[in-house]
Phi, psi and omega in degrees: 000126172316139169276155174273109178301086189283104167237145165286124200244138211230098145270112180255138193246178163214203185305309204291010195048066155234154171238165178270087207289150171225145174261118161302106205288164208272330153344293195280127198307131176107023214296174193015031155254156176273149206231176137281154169268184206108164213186161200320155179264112168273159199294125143124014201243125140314164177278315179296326180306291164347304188296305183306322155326307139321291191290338145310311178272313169310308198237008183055018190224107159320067227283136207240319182205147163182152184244139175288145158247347171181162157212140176322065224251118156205146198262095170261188203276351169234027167216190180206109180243171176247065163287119171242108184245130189233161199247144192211105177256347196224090182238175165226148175108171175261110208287088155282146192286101145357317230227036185069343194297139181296127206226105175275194147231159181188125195288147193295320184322325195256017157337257190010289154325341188240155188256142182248165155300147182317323191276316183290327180315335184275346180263314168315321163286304178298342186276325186272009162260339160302308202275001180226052194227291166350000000 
């Protein structure tokens, strides 16, 4: 049986309705695909807390507000994750990659256009049906 990967997942919009991207470094399962950024959730840690946390260390940004928008079960083949994905309209700071990783903004209308994890299409529906919903 897979262990399950519990990760906290940030899509931070900003005024211009883009959200932000992070490039998965060639290290890493998935290598060179776009992500939301965020990262596991440790034991004994809320998922927010967790988000805030991430998105700190990872991005230099403070998260101020975020609301959950959905969550995720999805199976590849030599893992199993848990996406708790919240939505972050109100951070501080400027986003920088911490950790060397490439960091876009990309308007939501054009998701659609960028290749992702497998796992990101249902947060890719859900953010552009919230924000054009508006």
């Amino acid at each position: 049986m897979k262990k399950i990967i519990h990760v906290a997942v940030a899509t931070i919009v900003n005024d211009n309705n883009e959200v932000l991207l992070a490039l998965r470094q060639a290290h890493q399962h998935l290598a060179n695909l776009w992500e939301f950024p965020g990262g596991k959730v440790e034991e004994n840690e809320t998922v927010y807390d967790a988000l805030k946390r991430e998105i700190e260390e990872e991005l230099a940004l403070t998260v101020i507000a975020a609301k959950p928008l959905l969550t995720v079960s999805h199976e590849y083949d030599d893992r199993s994750v848990l996406l708790d994905v919240w939505y972050v309209d109100k951070f501080d700071g400027m986003p920088l990659g911490r950790e060397g990783q490439k960091l876009q903004w990309c308007a939501i209308a054009d998701l659609k256009d960028i290749d992702f994890p497998s796992a990101n299409v249902p947060i890719i529906s859900s953010l552009q049906a919230l924000v054009f919903q508006r």
